[in-house]
VMD Tcl script that draws the C-alpha trace (Angstrom):
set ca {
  {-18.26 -17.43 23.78}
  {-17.44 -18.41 20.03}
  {-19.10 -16.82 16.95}
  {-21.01 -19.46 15.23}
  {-20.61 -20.26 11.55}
  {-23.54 -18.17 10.65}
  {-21.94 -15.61 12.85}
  {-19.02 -15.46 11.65}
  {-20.59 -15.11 7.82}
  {-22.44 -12.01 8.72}
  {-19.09 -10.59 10.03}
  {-18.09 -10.76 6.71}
  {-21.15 -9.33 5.26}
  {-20.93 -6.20 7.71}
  {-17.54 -6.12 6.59}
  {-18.78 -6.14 2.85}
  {-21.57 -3.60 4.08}
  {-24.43 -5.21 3.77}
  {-27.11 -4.41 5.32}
  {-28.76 -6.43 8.31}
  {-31.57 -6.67 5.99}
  {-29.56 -8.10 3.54}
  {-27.05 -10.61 5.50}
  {-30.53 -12.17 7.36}
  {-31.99 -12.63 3.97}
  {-28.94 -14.73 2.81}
  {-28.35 -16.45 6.30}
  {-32.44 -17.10 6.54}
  {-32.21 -15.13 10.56}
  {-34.12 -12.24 11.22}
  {-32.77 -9.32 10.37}
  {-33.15 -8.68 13.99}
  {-31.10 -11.49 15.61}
  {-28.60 -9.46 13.05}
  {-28.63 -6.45 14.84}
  {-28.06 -8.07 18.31}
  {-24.97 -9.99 16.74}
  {-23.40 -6.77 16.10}
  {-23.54 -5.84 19.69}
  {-21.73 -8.85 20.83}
  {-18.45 -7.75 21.61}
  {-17.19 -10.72 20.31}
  {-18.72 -9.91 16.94}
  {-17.26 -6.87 17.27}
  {-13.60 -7.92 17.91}
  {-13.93 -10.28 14.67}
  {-14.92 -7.48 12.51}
  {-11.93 -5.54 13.80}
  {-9.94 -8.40 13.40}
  {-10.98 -8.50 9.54}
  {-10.41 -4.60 9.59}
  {-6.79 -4.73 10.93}
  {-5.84 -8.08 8.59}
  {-7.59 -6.33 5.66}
  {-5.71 -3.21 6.31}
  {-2.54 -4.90 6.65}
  {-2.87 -7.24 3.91}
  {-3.49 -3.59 1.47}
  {-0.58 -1.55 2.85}
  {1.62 -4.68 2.18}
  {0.17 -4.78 -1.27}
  {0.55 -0.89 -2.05}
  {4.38 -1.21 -0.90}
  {5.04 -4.15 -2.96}
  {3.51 -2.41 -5.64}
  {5.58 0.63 -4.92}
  {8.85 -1.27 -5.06}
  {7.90 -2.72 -8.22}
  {7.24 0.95 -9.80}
  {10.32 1.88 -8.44}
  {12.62 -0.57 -10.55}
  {10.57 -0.06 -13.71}
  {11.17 3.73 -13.49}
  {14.83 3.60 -12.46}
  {15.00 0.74 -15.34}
  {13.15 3.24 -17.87}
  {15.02 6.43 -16.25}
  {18.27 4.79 -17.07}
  {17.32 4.79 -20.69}
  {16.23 0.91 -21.31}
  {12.70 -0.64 -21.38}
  {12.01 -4.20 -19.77}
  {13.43 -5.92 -22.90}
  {16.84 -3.79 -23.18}
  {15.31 -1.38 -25.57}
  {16.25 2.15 -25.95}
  {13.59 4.47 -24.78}
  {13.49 8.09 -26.03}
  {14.47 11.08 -24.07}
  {10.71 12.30 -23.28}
  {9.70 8.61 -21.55}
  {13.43 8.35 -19.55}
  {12.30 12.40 -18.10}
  {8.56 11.29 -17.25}
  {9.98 7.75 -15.58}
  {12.70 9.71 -13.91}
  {9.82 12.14 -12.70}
  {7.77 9.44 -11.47}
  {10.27 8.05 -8.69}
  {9.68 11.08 -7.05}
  {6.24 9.76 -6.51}
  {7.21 6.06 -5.68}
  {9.77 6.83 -3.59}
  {8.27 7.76 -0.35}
  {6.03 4.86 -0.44}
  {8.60 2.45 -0.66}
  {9.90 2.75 3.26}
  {7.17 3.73 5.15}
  {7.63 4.24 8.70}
  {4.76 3.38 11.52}
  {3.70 5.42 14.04}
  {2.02 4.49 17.60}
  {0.51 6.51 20.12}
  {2.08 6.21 23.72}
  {0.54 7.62 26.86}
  {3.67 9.80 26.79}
  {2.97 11.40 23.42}
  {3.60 10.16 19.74}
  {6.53 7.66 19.50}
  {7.63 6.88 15.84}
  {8.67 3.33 15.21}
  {9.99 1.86 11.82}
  {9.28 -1.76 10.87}
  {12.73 -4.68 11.01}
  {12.87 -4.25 7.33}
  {13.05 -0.47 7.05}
  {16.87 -0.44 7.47}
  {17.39 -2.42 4.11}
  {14.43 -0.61 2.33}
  {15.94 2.91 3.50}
  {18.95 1.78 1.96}
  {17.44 0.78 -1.11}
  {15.77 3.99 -1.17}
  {19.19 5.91 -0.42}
  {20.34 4.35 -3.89}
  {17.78 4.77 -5.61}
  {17.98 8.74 -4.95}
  {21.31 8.59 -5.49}
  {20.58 7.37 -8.62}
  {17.78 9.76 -9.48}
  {20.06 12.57 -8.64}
  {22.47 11.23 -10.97}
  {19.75 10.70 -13.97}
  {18.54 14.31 -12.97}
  {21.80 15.57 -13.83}
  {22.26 13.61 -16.89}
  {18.70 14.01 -18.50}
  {19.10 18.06 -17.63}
  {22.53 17.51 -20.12}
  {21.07 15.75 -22.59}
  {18.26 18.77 -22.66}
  {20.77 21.23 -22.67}
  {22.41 19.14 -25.92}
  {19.01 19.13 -26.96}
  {18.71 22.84 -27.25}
  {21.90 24.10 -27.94}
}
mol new
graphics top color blue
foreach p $ca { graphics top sphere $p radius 0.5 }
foreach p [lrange $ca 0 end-1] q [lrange $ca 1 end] { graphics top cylinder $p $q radius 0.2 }
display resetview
């Protein structure tokens, strides 16, 4: 059987949190007939639905913003802001110390349970973003090195 309109509305009111109170209020039901809607299992597999496209939608999100912190610090690490400026010693150390946050998030790996134990599976475009990431240490290592110069310069 298919979730009505109203239905499907107070699926995304449970997913909101609202109360059953609350969602038969604004769908004029009883907050009853609410209560037996969640215990359709067909209501049920729509709200999980939401969960697992919401959930999705935010991890996609979080890496994309991950990738985009990642440039910006190896742009400021290397010594230039996003308009080719000079930046001073102190903001190319904290950007340089802030890929060590970034980095990890940038190719994630999945993991699934199987009835044989935990297998660990990587998504198609983890190859590319594990060689982006492989650079990108590379060149952290190599801004390590030179910011640790420039604060020897600095003191001696």
């Amino acid at each position: 059987m298919a979730l009505k309109e109203n239905q499907l509305r107070a699926v995304q009111l449970v997913f909101e949190n609202k109360s059953s109170e609350t969602i038969g209020k604004e769908l004029s039901v009883h907050r009853n007939t609410v209560d037996v809607w969640r215990k359709l299992p067909e209501f049920k597999e729509a709200l999980e639905e939401l969960e697992r496209d919401f959930l999705e939608t935010t991890k996609r999100r979080a890496r994309k913003g991950a990738a985009v912190g990642v440039s910006i610090q190896i742009q400021l690490a290397s010594g230039k802001d996003e308009d080719g400026n000079k930046v001073d010693h102190n903001t190319r150390l904290a950007a340089a110390n802030q890929l060590t946050k970034y980095l990890p998030l940038v190719a994630p790996t999945e993991t699934r349970t199987e009835v044989s134990g935990t297998l660990t599976t990587k998504a198609a475009d983890v190859a590319e973003a594990e060689a982006g990431l492989a650079e990108a240490n590379a060149r952290y290592a190599e801004l390590q090195a030179q910011l640790a110069a420039m604060e020897a310069e600095a003191a001696g």
